[in-house]
N, C-alpha and C positions, 0 to 999 in steps of 0.2 A: 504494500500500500504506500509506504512513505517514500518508494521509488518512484511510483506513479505520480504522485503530488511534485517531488524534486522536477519534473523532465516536464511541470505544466510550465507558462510563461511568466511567471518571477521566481525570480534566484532565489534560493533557501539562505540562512546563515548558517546553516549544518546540517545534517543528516548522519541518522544511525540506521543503519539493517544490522538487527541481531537476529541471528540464524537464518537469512534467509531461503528459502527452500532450494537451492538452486540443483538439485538432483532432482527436481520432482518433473515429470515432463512438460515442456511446454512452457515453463518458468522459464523468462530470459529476463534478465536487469534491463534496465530500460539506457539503449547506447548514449543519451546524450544529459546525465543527470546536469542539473542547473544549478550546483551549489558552487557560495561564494566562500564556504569557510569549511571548517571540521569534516571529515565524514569516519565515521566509526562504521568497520564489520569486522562483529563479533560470532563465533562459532566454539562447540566444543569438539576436540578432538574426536571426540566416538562419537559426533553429529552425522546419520545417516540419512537427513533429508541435504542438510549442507556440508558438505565433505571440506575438510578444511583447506583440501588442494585444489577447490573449485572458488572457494571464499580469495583465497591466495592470490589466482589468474583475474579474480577481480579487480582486486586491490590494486594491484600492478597499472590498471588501466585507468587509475582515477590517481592520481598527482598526489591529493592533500586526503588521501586514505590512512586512515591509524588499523592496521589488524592487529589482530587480537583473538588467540586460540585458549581455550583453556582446557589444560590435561585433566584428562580422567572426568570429562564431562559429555555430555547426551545433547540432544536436541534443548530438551527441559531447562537445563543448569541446574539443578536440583542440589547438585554437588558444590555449584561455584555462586550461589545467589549473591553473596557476600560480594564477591568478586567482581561480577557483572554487576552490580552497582553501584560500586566504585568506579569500574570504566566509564561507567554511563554518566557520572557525575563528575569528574575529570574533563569528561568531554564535553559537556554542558557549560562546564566552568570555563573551558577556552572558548565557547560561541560566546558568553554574555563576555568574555574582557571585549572578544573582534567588535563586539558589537556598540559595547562600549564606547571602544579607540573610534569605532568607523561616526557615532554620534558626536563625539567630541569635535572631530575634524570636521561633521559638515555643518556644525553649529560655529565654529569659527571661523568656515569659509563663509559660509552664512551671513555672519554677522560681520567680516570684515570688510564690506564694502558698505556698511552703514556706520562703523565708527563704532560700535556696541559687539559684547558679546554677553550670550544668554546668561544668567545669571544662573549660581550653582541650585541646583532642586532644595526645593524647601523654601528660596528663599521669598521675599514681596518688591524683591527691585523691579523697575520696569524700565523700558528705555527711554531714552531722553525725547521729549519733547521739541517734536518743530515750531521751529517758529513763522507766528501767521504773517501772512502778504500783507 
């Protein structure tokens, strides 16, 4: 599913495919994902719908891929929950900095052609006043 969403017309800031099926027929990843940052696929080793040397050949083909296998685990993670949640939250955690950095930047580009930059969240500044004709 979150492939299908990635390859619609606006860029993602990340995407994760944990286990995706990619042994099952008929399942292809979608050739041209539209993401701007992170992408995580994760699989466990004894994953028999996503074989980890089919997760792999994925990987390969997307730039800003993090793989991630975990031993002694199944389709489920039953074994690794712990684990894949920590991935998952790692990875997360580098979408909100890019996303972050990427708002900073266009709030300065922003505001540098008016003379004002946005004020930090929370606060009640507001931008200066023109003055009338």
């Amino acid at each position: 599913m979150s492939a299908r969403v990635a390859a619609g017309s606006d860029p993602l800031a990340g995407v994760a495919l944990i286990a995706p099926p990619l042994a099952s027929p008929g399942w292809q990843p979608v050739p041209a994902l539209r993401v701007e940052g992170p992408i995580l696929l994760v699989a466990g080793r004894d994953d028999q719908y996503c074989p980890p040397e089919a997760l792999t050949a994925l990987g390969r083909t997307l730039p800003s891929a993090t793989i991630t296998i975990f031993d002694a685990t199944d389709h489920f993670f039953f074994t690794s929950l712990d684990a894949l949640a920590s991935a998952v939250a790692d990875w997360a955690g580098r979408i909100k900095r890019q996303v972050t950095r990427l708002a900073e930047a266009r709030s300065t580009v922003a505001a540098g052609s008016r003379g004002w930059r946005f004020p930090p969240r929370g606060s009640r500044a507001s931008p200066p006043r023109r003055s009338g004709r």
